[in-house]
N, C-alpha and C positions, 0 to 999 in steps of 0.2 A: 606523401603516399605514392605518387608516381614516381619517385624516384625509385621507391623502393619493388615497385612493381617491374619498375625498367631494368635494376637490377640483378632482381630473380629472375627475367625471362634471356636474359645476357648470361647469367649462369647455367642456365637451362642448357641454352644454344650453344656455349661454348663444350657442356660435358656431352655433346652427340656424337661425335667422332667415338667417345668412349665405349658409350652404349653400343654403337652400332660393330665394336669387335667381336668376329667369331669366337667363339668356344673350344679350342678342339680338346681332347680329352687326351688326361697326362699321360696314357699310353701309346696317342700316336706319333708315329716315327714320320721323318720325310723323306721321299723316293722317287723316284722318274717311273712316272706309268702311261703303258700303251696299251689301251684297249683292242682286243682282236675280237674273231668272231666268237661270239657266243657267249659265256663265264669265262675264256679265257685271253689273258692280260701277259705285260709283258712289267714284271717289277724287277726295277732297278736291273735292268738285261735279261733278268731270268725267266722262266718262265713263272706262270703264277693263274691262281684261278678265283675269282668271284665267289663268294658264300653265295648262296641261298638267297634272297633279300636282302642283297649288297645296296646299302646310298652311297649313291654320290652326289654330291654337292658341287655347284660350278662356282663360278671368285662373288658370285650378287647370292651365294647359300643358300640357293633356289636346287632343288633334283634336280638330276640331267639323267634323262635317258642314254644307254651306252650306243646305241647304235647311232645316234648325235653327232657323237667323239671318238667312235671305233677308228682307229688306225693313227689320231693326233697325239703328241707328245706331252704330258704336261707333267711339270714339278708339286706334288702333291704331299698334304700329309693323310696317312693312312692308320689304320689299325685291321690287327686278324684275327679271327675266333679259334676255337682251340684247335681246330682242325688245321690252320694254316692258311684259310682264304682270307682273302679280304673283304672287311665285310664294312668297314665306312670309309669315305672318301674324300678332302675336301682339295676339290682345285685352286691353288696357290692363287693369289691376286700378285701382280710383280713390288706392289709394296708389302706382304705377306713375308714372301720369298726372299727380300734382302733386309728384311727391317731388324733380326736377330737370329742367330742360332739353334738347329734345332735337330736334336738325336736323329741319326740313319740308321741304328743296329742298338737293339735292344741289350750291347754291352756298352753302349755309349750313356744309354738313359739311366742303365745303371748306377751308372761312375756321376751325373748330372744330380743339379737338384732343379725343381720342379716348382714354381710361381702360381697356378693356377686363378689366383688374383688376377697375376698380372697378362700371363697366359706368355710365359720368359722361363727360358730355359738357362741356368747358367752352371759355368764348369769350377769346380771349387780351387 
């Protein structure tokens, strides 16, 4: 009986790293964003502006206030509402950011298929 108790909680332990993977949603792209003053950003060089009730998420997918991280650089994936702002956000972790592939341009995500299981992007 303690074997098997010892077992399950070793199974347990080892699927946590699992559990504990973000979500992002098979929409969003990834991009270099710099927060400026106010709603507006700088994506991927361009200029760009904050929805209305924009999140953002920092690498522990805790919110972060913008004015926190106004002016720092960070590798992010995003998504934008119809209007064109950005309206969720999640700050890369640097194991996030090289651990697979993941659409810049919404002709990329296209062409891609989409894992959401796995949360893996791959190119056919």
């Amino acid at each position: 009986m303690l074997r098997c108790v010892l077992a399950l909680c070793l199974s347990l332990f080892a699927a946590l790293p699992a559990l504990a993977q973000r979500v992002f949603e098979a929409n969003a792209l990834r991009g270099e964003l710099v927060l400026q003053e106010g709603q507006n950003a700088l994506l991927n060089g361009r200029p760009a502006q904050l929805a209305p009730g924009a999140r953002i998420r920092n690498e522990q997918n805790l919110l972060q206030m913008t004015g926190q991280i106004q002016g720092k650089r960070f590798l992010v994936h995003y998504t934008v509402n119809g209007f064109g702002q950005i309206q969720n956000v999640w700050i890369l972790t640097a194991d996030e950011a090289n651990k697979r592939p993941w659409p810049a341009t919404p002709e990329e995500a296209s062409k891609w298929v989409f894992d959401p299981t796995m949360q893996v992007w791959s190119r056919p």
